[in-house]
N, C-alpha and C positions, 0 to 999 in steps of 0.2 A: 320429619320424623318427631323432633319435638315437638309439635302441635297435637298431632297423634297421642302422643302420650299425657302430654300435660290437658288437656281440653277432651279427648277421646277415651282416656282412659285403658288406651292399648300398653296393656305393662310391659309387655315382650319389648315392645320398643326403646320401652326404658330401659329393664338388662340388660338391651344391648347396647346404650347411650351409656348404661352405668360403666358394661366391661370396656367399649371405646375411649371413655375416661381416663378406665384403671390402668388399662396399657399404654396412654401416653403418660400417666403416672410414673410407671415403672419406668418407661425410657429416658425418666427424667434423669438428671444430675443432681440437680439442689436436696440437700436434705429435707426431707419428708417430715411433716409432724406427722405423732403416732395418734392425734384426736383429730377426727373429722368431727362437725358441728354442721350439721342440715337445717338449712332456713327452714322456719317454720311458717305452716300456714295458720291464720284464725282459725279456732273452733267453727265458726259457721262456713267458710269458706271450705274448709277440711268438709263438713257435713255434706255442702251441695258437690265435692267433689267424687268424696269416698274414698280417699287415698293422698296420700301428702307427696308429693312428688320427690323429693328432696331425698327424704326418707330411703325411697325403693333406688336412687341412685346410690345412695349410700350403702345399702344394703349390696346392691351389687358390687362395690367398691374392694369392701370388707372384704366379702366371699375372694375375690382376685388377691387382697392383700391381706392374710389375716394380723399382719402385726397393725393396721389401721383400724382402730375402736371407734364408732361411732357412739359420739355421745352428745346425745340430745337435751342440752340444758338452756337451749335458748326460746323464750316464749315470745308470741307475738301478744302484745297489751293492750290493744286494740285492735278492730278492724280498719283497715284500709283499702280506700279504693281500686279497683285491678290498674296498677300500672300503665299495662300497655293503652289504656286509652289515655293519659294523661301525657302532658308537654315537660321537659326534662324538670324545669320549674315548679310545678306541679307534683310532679313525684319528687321531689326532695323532702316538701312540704309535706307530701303525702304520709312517707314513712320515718319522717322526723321522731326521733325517742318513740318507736312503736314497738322497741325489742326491749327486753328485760334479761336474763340468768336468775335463772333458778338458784334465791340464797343457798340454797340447802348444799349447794353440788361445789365441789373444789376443783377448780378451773384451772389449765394445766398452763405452763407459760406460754408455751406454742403451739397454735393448734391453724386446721382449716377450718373456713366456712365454704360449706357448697349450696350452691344455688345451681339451675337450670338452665335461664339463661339471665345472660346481664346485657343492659344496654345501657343506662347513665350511670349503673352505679350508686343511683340512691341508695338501696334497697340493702345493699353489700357495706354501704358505709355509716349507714343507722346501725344496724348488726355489729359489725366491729366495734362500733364506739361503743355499745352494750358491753361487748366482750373484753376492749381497754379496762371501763371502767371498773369492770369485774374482776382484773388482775393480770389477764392475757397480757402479753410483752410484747408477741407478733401474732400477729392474725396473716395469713394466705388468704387468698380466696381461690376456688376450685369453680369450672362452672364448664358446662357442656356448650354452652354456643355463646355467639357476643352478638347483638344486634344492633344493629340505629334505630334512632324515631326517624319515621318520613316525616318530612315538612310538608 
């Protein structure tokens, strides 16, 4: 279903991956921050896709939980190569300092980042380190599936 949506462009798949999300959200326990924060894609990657994926999970999110704001202040500062074909070592490298925050935006102490799917981690931990340095105290991470690399 994720491939679908993320590669396919089947958005239905996504609100439904976003409300699957919301409602183990909800059954959670731990205190919720009230900022979600959606990985960004590059402008050109955004172009050859058409839709940011991150985004529309977030948007569904929202829609289930309205006291969670999405707020988009994280840029990607480069392009980076698509992950999934890179080796865990590779992608560290890959998305090393690739994220920035938007000076302009006042960044809340706790907040989530959501991504799609994660599989080492890089990707989720460039990002944070953006959002420490920016002020955040705790970062979550939020994320629809977990994968391995096959070797």
């Amino acid at each position: 279903m994720v491939g679908g949506f993320k590669y396919h462009g089947n958005l239905a798949q996504g609100q439904l991956l976003g409300k699957i999300l919301s409602k183990a959200l909800e059954a959670s326990e731990k205190s919720l921050p009230r900022h979600l924060i959606p990985l960004p894609l590059h402008y050109r990657r955004l172009r050859q896709r058409g839709f940011e994926q991150t985004n529309e999970l977030a948007r569904a999110i929202s829609k289930d939980n309205p006291s969670i704001i999405t707020t988009p202040i994280l840029n990607r500062r480069r392009a980076t190569s698509q992950q999934s074909l890179l080796t865990a070592g590779q992608r560290r490298a890959n998305v090393d300092e690739a994220f920035a925050v938007d000076a302009r935006s006042s960044l809340p102490k706790h907040v989530a980042l959501l991504d799609d799917v994660v599989t080492t981690g890089a990707t989720a931990i460039s990002a944070a380190k953006a959002l420490i340095s920016a002020g955040a105290e705790r970062v979550d991470l939020w994320a629809v599936a977990r994968a391995s690399i096959n070797s």
